[in-house]
C-alpha positions in Angstrom: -19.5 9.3 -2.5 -17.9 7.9 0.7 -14.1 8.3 1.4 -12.4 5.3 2.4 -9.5 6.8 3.8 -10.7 6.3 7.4 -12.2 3.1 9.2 -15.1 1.5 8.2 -17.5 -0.8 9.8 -19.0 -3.8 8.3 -21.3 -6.6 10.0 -19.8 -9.8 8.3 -21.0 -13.0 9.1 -17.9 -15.9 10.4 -18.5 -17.8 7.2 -18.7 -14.4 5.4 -15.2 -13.6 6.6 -13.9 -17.3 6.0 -15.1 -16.8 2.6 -12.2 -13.3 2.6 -9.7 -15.3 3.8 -9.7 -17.9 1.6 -10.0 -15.4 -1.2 -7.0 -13.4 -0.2 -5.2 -16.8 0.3 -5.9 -17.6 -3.1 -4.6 -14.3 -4.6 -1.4 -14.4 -2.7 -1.0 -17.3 -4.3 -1.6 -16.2 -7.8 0.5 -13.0 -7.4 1.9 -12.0 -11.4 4.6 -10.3 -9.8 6.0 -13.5 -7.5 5.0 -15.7 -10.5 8.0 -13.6 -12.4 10.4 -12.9 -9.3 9.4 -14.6 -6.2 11.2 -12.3 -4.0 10.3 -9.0 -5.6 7.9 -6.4 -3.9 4.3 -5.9 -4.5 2.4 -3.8 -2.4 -0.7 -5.4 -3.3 0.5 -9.0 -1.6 1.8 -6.6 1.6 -1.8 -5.3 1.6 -3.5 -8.5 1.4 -1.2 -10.6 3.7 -2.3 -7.5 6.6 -5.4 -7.8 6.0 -5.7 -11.7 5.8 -3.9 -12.0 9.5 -6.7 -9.6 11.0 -9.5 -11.0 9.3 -7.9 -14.4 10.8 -7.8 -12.9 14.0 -11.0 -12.1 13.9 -12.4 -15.6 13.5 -10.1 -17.2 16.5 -11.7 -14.9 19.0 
């Protein structure tokens, strides 16, 4: 089994990586924990908003 704890390197298609973006747009929007307490923590958001902005950065280049 691979370890993921160092980087990795994937060939991903523009529309492939549009298609990531949308679906980490869509599950920072559907967050439980915000749903409850809109100004609470969640690590899983923090994780997702990172890797949202450099998937997005990504497709401007």
């Amino acid at each position: 089994m691979t370890s993921l704890a160092g980087p990795m390197h994937l060939d991903l298609s523009a529309k492939e990586v549009r298609i990531l973006v949308q679906s980490l747009g869509n599950c920072l929007a559907t967050c439980q924990t915000h749903a409850v307490k809109p100004d609470a923590p969640c690590e899983d958001c923090d994780a997702a908003r990172a890797l949202k902005q450099k998937l997005e950065s990504h497709l401007e280049r």
